[in-house]
C-alpha positions, 0 to 999 in steps of 0.5 A: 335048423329051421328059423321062425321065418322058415317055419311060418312059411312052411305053414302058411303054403301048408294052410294054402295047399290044404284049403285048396285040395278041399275044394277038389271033391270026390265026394260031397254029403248032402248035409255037409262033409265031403270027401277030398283029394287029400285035404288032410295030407298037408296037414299032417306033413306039416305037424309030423315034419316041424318037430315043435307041435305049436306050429302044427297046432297054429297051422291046422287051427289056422285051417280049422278058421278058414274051413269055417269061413268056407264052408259053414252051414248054420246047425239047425239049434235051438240055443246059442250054446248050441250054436258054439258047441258045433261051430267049435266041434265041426270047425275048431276042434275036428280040424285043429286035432290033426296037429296030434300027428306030431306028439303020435308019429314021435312014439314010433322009431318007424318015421313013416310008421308014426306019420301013418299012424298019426294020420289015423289017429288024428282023422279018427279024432276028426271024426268023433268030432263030427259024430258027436255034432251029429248026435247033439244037432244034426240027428233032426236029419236021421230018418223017422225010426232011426237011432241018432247015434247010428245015423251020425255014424253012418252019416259022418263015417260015409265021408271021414272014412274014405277021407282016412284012408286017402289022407293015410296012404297019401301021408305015408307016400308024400312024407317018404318021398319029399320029407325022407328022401330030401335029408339024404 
């Protein structure tokens, strides 16, 4: 049984440890979005691991403040409305649906099945976050002559996809070795 106390400290070192690993870049777009050393990873332990799906929402919304403070770059939008609706989908919304792990891995009898595709969905949800900005304001960046739904994909998919598959493997060891093997 985990008390409150454990549960916010688990989070907390969570937050910690995924704002740090966003920071160790393997790939960083010009225009914003990188690719990191598995920024994600803690994330989705920490809703896959505390079965209560608040306390991954409160940690990963939590995040979504902090990448906010870190790294926001002012969209290029000609109203306010437009200003909120990409701080809300770039920030708020692309980083709190990492929490959806936790509802997505409980569908699986497979632990590291469900964590695994969790992980997917989830990054997936961050990234039809992205491209959606990227279609609503960053489209003033595609290249004369290209469909702005096909530069955001492109743009947004160079990053969110390596970031996939590294938060995906990463999860799946991670959660195996430190989650699974811990209660045996």
């Amino acid at each position: 049984m985990q008390t409150k106390t454990k549960k916010l400290t688990e989070c907390a070192v969570m937050v910690a440890l995924a704002t740090v690993l966003s920071f160790i870049y393997i790939y960083q777009a010009p225009q914003g979005g990188s690719v990191t050393l598995g920024s994600m990873v803690p994330l989705v332990i920490v809703s896959a691991h505390i079965k209560d799906m608040r306390w991954g929402l409160l940690a990963c919304f939590a995040y979504s403040l902090i990448q906010m403070m870190f790294g926001f770059v002012a969209p290029p939008t000609a109203t306010l409305a437009y200003f909120f609706a990409v701080v809300a989908l770039d920030y708020v919304v692309a980083f709190t649906v990492i929490c959806l792990v936790n509802p997505i891995s409980k569908l699986f009898s497979n632990e590291l099945l469900g964590v695994g595709f969790g992980a997917a969905v989830a990054v997936a949800c961050r990234f039809l976050c992205h491209f959606a900005t990227g279609i609503l304001i960053w489209g003033v960046y595609a290249p004369e002559g290209r469909p702005v739904w096909l530069y955001s994909l492109l743009y947004n998919g160079g990053y969110m996809l390596p970031e996939l598959v590294i938060t995906v493997v990463l999860s799946i060891a991670i959660y195996a070795v430190v989650i699974i093997k811990r209660r045996k």
